[in-house]
C-alpha positions as CSV (number, residue, x, y, z in Angstrom):
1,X,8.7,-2.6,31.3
2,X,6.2,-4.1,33.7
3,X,3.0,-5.3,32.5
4,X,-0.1,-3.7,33.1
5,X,-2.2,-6.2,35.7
6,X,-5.3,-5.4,33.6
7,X,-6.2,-4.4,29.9
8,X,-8.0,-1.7,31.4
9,X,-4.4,0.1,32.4
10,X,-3.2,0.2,29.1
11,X,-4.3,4.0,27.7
12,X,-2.9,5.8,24.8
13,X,-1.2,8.2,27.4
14,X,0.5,5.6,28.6
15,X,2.0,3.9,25.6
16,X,3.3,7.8,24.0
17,X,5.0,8.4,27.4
18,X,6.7,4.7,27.8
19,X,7.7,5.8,23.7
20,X,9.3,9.0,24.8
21,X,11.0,7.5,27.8
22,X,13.0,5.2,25.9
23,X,13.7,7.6,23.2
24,X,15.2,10.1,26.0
25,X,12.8,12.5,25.1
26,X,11.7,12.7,21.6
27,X,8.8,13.3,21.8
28,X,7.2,13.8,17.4
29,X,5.6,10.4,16.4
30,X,4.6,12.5,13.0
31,X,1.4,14.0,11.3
32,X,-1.2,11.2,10.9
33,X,-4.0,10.2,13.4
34,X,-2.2,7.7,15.3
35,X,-3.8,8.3,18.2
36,X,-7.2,7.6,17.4
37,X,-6.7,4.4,15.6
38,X,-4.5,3.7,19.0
39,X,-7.7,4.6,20.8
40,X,-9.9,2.6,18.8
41,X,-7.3,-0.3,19.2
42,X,-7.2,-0.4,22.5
43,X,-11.1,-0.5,23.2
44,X,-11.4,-3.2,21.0
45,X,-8.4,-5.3,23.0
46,X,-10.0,-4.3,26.0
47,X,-13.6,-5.9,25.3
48,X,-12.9,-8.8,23.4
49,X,-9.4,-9.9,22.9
50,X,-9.4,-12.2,26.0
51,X,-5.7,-11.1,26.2
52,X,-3.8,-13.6,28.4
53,X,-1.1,-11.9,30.9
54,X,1.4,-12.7,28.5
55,X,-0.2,-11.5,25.4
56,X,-1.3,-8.5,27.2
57,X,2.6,-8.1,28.0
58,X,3.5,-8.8,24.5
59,X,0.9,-6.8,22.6
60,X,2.4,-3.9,25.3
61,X,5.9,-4.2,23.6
62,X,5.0,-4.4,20.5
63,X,2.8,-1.1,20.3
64,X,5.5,0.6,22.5
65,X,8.5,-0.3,20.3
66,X,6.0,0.6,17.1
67,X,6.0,4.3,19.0
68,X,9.7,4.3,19.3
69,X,10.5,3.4,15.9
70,X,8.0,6.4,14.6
71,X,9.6,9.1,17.4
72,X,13.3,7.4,16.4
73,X,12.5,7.9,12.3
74,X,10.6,11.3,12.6
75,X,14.1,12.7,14.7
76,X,16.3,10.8,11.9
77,X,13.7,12.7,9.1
78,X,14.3,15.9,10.7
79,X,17.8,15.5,10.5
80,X,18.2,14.2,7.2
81,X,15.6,15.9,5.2
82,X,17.5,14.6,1.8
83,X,15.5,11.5,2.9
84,X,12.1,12.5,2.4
85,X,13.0,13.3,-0.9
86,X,14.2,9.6,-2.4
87,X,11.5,8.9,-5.1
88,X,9.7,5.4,-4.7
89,X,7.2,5.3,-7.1
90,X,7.2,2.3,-9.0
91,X,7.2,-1.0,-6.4
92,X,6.5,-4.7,-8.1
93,X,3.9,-5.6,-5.5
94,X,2.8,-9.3,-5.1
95,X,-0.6,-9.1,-4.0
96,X,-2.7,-12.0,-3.9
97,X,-4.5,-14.5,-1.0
98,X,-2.6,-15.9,1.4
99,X,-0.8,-19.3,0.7
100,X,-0.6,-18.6,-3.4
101,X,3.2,-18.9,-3.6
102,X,3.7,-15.2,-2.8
103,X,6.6,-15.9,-0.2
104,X,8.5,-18.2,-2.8
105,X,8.1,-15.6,-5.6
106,X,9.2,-12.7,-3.7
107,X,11.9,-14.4,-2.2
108,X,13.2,-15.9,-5.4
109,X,13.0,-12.1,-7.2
110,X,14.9,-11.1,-4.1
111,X,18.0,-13.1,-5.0
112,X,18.8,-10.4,-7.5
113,X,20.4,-7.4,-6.5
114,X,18.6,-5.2,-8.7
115,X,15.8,-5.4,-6.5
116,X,15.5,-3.3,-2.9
117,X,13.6,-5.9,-0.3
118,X,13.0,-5.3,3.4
119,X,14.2,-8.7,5.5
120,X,12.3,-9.8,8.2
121,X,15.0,-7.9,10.6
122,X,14.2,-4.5,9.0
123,X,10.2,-5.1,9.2
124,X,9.8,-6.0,12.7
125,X,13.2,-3.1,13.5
126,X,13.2,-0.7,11.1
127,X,14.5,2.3,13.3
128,X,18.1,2.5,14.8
129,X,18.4,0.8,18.2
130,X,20.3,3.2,20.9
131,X,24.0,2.1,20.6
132,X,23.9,1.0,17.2
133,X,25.4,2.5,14.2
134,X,23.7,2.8,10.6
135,X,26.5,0.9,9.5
136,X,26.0,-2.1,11.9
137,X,22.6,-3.0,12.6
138,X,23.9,-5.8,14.4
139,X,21.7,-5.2,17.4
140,X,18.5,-5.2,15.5
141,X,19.4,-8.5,13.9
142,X,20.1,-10.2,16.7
143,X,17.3,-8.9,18.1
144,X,15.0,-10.4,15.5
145,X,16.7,-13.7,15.4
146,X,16.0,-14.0,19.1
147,X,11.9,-13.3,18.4
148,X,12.0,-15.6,15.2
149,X,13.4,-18.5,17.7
150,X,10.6,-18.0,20.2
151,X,8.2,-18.2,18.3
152,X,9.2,-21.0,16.3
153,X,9.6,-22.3,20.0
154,X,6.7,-21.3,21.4
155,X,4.1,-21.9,18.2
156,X,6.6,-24.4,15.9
157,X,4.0,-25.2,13.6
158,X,3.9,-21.4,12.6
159,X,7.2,-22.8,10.2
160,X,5.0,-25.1,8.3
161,X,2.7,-21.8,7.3
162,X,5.1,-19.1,6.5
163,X,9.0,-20.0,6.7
164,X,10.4,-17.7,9.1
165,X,13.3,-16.3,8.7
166,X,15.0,-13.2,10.3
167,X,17.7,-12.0,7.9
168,X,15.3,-13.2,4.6
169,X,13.1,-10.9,2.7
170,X,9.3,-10.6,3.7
171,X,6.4,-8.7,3.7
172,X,5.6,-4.9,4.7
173,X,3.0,-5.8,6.8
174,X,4.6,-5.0,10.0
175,X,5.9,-1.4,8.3
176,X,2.0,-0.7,7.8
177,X,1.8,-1.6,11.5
178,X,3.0,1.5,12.1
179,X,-0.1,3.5,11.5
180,X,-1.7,1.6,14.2
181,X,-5.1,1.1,11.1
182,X,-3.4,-2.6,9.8
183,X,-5.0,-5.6,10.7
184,X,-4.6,-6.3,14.1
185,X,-6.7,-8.6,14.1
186,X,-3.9,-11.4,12.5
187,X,-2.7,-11.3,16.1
188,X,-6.2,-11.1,18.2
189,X,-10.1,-11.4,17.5
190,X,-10.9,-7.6,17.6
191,X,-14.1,-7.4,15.5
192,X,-15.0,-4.1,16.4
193,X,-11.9,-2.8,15.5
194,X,-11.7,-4.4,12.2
195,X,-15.4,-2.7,11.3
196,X,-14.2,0.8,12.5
197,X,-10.7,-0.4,10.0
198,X,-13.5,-0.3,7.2
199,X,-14.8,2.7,7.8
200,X,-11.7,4.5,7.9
201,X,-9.9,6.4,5.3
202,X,-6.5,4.2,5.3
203,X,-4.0,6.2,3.4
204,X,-2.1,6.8,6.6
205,X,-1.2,3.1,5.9
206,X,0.1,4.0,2.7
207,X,1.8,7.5,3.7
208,X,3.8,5.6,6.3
209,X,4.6,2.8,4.5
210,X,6.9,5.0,1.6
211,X,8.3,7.2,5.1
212,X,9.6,4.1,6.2
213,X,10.8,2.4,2.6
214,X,12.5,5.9,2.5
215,X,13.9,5.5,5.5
216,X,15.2,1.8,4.8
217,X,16.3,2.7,1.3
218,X,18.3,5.4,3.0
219,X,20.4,3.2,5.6
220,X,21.1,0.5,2.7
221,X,22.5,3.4,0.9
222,X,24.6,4.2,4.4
223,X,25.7,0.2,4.0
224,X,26.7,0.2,0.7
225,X,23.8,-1.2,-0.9
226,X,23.4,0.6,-4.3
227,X,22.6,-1.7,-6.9
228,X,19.0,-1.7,-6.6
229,X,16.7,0.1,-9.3
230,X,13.2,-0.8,-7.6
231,X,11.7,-1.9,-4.6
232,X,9.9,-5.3,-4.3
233,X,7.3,-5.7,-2.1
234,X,4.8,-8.4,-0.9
235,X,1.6,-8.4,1.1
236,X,-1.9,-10.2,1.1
237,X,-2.7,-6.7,3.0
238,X,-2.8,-5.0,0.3
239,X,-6.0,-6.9,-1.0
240,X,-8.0,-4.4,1.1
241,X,-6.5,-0.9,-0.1
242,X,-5.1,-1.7,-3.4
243,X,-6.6,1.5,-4.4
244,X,-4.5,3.7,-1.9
245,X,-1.1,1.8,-2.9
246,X,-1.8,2.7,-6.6
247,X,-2.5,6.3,-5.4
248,X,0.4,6.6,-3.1
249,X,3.3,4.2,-5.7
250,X,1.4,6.1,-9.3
251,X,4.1,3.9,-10.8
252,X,3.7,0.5,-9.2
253,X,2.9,-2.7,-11.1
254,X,1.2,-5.8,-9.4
255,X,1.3,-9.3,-9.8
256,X,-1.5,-11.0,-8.6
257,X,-1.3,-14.8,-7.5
258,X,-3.8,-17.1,-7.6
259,X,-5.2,-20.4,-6.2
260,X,-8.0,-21.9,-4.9
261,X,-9.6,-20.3,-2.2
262,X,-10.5,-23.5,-0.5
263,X,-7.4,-24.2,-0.2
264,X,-5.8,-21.1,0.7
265,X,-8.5,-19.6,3.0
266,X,-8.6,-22.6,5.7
267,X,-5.0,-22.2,5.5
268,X,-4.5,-18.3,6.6
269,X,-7.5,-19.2,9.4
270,X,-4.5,-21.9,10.8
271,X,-2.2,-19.1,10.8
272,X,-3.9,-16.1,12.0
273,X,-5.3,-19.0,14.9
274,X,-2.1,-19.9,15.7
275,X,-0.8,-16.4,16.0
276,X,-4.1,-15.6,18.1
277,X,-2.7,-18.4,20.7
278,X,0.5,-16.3,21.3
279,X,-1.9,-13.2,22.7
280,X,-4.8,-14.8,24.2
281,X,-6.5,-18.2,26.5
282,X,-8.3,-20.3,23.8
283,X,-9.1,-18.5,21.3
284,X,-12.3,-19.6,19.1
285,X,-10.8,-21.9,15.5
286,X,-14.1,-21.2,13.7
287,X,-13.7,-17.0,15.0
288,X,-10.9,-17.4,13.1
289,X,-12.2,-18.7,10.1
290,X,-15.4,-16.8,9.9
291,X,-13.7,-13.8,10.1
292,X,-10.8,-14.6,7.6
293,X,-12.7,-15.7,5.3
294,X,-15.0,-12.7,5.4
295,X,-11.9,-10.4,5.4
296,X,-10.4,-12.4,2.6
297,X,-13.6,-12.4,0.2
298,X,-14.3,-8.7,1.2
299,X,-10.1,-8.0,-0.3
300,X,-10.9,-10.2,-3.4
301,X,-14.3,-7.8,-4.4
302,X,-12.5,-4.8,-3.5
303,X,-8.8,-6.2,-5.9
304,X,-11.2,-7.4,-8.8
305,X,-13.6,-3.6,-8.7
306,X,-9.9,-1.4,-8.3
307,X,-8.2,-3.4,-11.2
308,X,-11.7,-2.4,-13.7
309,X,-10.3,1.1,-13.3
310,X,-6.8,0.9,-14.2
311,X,-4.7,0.0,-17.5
312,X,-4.8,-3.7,-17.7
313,X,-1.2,-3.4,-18.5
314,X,0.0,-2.9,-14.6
315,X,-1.3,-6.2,-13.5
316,X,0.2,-9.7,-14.4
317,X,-1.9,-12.9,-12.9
318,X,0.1,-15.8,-12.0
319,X,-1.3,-19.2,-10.8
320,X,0.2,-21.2,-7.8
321,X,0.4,-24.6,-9.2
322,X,2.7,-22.6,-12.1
323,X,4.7,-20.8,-9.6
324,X,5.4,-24.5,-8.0
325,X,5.8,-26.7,-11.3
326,X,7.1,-24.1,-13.4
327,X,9.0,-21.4,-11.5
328,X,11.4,-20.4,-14.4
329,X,8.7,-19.8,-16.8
330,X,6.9,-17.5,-14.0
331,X,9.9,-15.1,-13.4
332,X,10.6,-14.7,-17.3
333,X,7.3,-14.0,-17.3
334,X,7.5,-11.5,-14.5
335,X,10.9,-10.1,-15.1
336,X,9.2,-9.2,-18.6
337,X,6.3,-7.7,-17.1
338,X,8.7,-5.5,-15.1
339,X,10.7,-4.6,-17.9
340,X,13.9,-5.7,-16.6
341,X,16.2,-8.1,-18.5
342,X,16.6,-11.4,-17.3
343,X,20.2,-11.8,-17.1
344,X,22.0,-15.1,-17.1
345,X,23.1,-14.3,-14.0
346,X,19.9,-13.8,-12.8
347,X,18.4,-17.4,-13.9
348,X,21.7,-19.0,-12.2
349,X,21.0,-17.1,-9.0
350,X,17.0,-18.1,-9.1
351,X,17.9,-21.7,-9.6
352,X,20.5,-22.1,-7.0
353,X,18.2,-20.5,-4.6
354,X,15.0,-22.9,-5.5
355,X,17.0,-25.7,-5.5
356,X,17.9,-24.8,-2.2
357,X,14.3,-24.1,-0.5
358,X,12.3,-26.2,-2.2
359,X,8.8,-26.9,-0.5
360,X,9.5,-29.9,0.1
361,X,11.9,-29.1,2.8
362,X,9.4,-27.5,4.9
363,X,7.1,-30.2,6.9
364,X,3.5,-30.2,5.8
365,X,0.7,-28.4,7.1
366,X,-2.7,-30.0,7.8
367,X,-5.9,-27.7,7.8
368,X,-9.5,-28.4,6.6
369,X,-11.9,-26.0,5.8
370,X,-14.5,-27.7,8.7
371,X,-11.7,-27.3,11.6
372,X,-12.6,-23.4,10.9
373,X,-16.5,-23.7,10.4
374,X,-16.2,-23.0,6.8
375,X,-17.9,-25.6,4.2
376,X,-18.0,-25.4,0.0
377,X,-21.1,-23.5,0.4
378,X,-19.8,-20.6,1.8
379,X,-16.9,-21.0,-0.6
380,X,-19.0,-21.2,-3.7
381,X,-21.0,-18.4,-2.2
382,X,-18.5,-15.8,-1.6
383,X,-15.7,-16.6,-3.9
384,X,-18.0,-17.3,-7.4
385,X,-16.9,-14.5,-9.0
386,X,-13.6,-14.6,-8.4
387,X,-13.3,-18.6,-9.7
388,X,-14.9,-17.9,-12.7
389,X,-12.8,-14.8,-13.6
390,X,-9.3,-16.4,-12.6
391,X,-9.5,-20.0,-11.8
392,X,-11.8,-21.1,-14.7
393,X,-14.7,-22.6,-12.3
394,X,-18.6,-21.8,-13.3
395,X,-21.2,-23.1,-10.6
């Protein structure tokens, strides 16, 4: 597909019918109101993105092959209706900040069979590609390999931040993608999109997020893989709409992580800067860290009020520096929590796979909270409550 010369070519029209052109006609992306939060998407990249001609190109793909992977799932769901009808109701969601140890934990629970985990791969590709059977996704894999390696080409320090790998479990983010109302503004500064995000009711986030665990759940069953009991999922995301994945999964149980937010905001600002550098000309550090940190704080409220409503028995808090110095004691803690034995088998597999990806294997990654225009002020100031509830700190 050929880039648009100008933002101002790229309409919603435009998108659906490059969609159904590679889908040879489908033509049913599903029920929800995809096209206005593509609308409101696409004003917002128009007046303030600062979209390079290669972001422009890439943002193009990516909301095109979004598109085809709804038309591809909605023709497989209309086929097979049996798979509308698997029951996920009861996830183990790690929700916490950014940079708590949430990527460790998840992948260390993932070693174990019992649980149902989307890779990277089935994230960024979770529909059949044309030529590919359910069998052997082996074009989809490849596929995601080759976009892992640019990007750990083109923004290597992205590898110190979150350790990228295509065939490893990760988060669900880029599933919620899919309902076009998911934070696109980890990839470009939108602001106006992200207030008309908050405005929004989001369970269209939530209602295409189980379609499309269905639907994964569904071609591991087609490969063979039925161990699992329960799906584990992982995504700072949820922070914002914890609510709606309580309505949506009436069984799931979260683990919160925690940390310092000093520490981990900064951090995510680095990330979501250097993702912003894939898409667009010099974008603004201190954008990014005023509006992370505001979108971070805002998560943390919204978490803290949603958990006074529910049984205190589906949360479980762990802390960061435990996850690090005490990783053992965590997942008996965790596999306890989620009622699940903790198998000798499963304690061999956990410590073969820290030993093996230790943090100290990845190189280190430098940030400061001034880099991003953020002091201990506005720390202290928006993250009080929070401190004193789960990190012990009174001001």
């Amino acid at each position: 597909m050929n880039a648009p010369s100008r933002i101002e070519d790229l309409t919603v029209d435009k998108l659906l019918a490059s969609a159904i052109a590679r889908t040879d006609g489908l033509s049913h992306f599903g029920d929800d109101n995809y096209r206005a939060s593509l609308q409101a998407l696409l004003d917002a990249l128009a007046s303030e993105a600062g979209l390079s001609q290669t972001g422009l190109h890439l943002l193009e793909e990516r909301l095109v092959g979004q598109l085809v992977n709804r038309l591809v799932m909605e023709d497989y769901l209309s086929r097979y209706p049996e798979i509308t009808r698997i029951e996920i109701d009861d996830p183990l969601v790690i929700v916490g900040l950014p940079r708590t140890g949430t990527t460790m934990l998840q992948r260390t629970l993932a070693v174990d069979p019992r649980f149902y985990c989307a890779a990277w791969w089935e994230t960024r590709f979770p529909a059949p590609l044309a030529g590919e059977t359910l069998a052997a996704p082996a074009k989809r894999i490849a596929q995601a390999k080759a976009e892992v390696d640019l990007m750990a080409e083109v923004i290597p320090q992205i590898l110190a931040i979150h350790p990228l790998d295509a065939l490893l479990c990760d988060e669900e983010f880029m599933l919620m993608e899919h309902s076009f109302m998911c934070a696109m503004d980890a990839y470009v500064n939108v602001p106006s999109y992200t207030r008309w995000l908050d405005q929004q009711d989001q369970r269209p986030v939530y209602t295409q997020l189980k379609k499309m665990l269905q639907f994964l759940q569904w071609q591991k069953q087609q490969r063979g893989e039925t161990a699992a009991q329960r799906w584990l999922l992982k995504a700072p995301q949820h922070l914002h709409t914890l609510d709606l994945l309580l309505d949506v999964f009436p069984g799931a149980q979260v683990i919160l992580t925690h940390r310092e937010p000093a520490q981990t905001i900064p951090s995510m600002a680095s990330m979501a800067h250097t993702l912003w550098q894939m898409y667009s000309d010099n974008p603004d550090p201190k954008a990014a860290g005023e509006q992370w940190n505001h979108r971070m704080a805002r998560g943390i409220r919204h978490t803290m009020q949603v958990r006074e409503q529910h049984a205190p028995e589906r949360f479980l808090d762990i802390h960061f520096a435990d996850t690090v110095k005490q990783p053992l004691l965590v997942l008996e803690k965790v596999y306890a929590f989620a009622n699940l034995p903790f198998t000798d088998k499963a304690r061999t597999d956990a410590q073969g796979w820290l030993a093996q990806n230790s943090r100290e294997k990845r190189a280190s990654h430098d940030y400061s909270l001034e880099r991003f225009g953020l002091n201990e002020a506005q720390m202290t100031q928006d993250y009080s409550e929070y401190r004193a509830r789960h990190l012990g700190v009174n001001h």
